[in-house]
C-alpha positions in Angstrom: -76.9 25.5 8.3 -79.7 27.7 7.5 -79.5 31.6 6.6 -80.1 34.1 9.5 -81.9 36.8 8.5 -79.6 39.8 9.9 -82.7 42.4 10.4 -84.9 39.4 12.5 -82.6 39.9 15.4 -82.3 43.2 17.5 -78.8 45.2 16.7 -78.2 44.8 20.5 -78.5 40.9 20.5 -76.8 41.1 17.0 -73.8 43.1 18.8 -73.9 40.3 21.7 -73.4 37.5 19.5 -71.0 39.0 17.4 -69.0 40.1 20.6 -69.1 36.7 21.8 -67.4 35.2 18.9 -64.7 37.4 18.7 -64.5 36.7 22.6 -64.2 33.2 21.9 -61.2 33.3 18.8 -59.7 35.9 21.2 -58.9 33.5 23.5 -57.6 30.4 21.4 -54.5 29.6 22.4 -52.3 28.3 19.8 -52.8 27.4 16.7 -54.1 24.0 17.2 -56.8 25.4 19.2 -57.7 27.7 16.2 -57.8 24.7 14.0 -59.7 22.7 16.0 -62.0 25.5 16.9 -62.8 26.4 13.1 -63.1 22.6 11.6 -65.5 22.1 14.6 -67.3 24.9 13.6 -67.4 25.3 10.5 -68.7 23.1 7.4 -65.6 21.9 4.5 -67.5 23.9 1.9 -67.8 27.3 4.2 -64.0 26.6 5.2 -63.3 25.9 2.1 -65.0 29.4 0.7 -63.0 31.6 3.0 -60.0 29.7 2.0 -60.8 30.5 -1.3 -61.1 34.1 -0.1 -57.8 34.1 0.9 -56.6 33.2 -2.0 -58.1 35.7 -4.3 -56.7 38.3 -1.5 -53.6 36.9 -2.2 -54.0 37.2 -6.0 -54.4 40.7 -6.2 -52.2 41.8 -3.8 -49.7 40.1 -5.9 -50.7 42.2 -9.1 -53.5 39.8 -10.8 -56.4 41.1 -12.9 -59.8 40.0 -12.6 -59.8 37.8 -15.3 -56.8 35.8 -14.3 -57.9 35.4 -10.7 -61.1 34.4 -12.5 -59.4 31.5 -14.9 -57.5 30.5 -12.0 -59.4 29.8 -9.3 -62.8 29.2 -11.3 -64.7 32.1 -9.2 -67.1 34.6 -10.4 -66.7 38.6 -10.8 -69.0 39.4 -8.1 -66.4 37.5 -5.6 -63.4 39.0 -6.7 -65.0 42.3 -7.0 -66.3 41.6 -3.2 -62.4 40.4 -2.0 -61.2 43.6 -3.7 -63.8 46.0 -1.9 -63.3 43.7 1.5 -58.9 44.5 1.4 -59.6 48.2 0.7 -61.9 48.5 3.9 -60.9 49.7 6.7 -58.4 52.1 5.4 -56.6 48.9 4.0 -56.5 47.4 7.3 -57.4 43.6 5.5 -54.9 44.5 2.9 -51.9 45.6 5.7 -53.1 41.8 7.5 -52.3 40.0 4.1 -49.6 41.9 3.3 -47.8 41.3 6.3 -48.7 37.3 6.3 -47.7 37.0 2.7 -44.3 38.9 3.5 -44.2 36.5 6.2 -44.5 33.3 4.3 -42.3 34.7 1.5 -39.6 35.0 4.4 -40.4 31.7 5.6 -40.0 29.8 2.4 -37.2 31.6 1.4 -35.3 30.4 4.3 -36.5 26.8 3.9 -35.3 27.3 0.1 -31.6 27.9 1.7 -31.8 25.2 4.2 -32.6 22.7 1.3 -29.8 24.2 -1.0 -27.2 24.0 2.4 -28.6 20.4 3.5 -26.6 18.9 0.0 -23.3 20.9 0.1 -20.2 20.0 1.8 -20.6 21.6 5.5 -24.1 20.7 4.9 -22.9 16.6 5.2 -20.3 17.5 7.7 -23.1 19.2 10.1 -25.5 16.1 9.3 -22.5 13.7 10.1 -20.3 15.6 12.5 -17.7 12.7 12.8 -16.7 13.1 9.3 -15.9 16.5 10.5 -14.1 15.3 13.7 -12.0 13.7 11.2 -11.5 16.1 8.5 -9.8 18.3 11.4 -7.9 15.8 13.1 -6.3 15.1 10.1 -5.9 18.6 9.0 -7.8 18.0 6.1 
């Protein structure tokens, strides 16, 4: 896809189109219809870029320096610096968004961390096979 130059099109017609995108994402319904929308849409290496994004978002909300983030993901300065001035924008609106999807996931796996643990123990076999409980109170076990 070619680059648009931003100042060829009137700030009306650039409001417009905008508008319409949002309109659009606005009214997926699911997230199937997201993914679908945004692999249709976009190419792997632009989804793969704000992916990448995320991920340095993610990084320095969690405490990383530059150079870390740098080492890790194997993405210049000028990107993290632009992550880093893109969460504080907004009066940390970005940065509330993250936050709250990373305290999210952190909940999420978390929970799937004690469901593992509980699938091996004892009551964890005796849900999974609930005859063998049947058994263990008929017999008073």
């Amino acid at each position: 896809m070619s680059r648009v130059n931003v100042h060829s099109i009137s700030k009306e017609e650039r409001f417009q189109l905008v508008g319409e995108f949002f309109d659009i994402i606005a009214g997926l319904k699911g997230k199937q219809d997201i993914i679908d929308f945004f692999i249709g849409l976009l190419t792997s290496s632009e989804a793969l870029m704000l992916a990448r994004r995320i991920q340095i978002a993610k990084l320095i909300i969690e405490g990383g320096n530059y150079e870390e983030i740098r080492k890790e993901l194997n993405v210049g300065l000028q990107t993290i610096q632009s992550v880093h001035d893109w969460l504080h924008k907004r009066d940390g609106a970005y940065r509330k968004i993250m936050e709250k999807y990373l305290e999210k996931n952190k909940t999420k796996n978390e929970a799937e961390k004690r469901e593992a643990k509980e699938y091996y123990t004892y009551d964890g076999l005796l849900d999974r096979y609930p005859q063998h409980r049947f058994l263990k109170e008929l017999l008073g076990l």
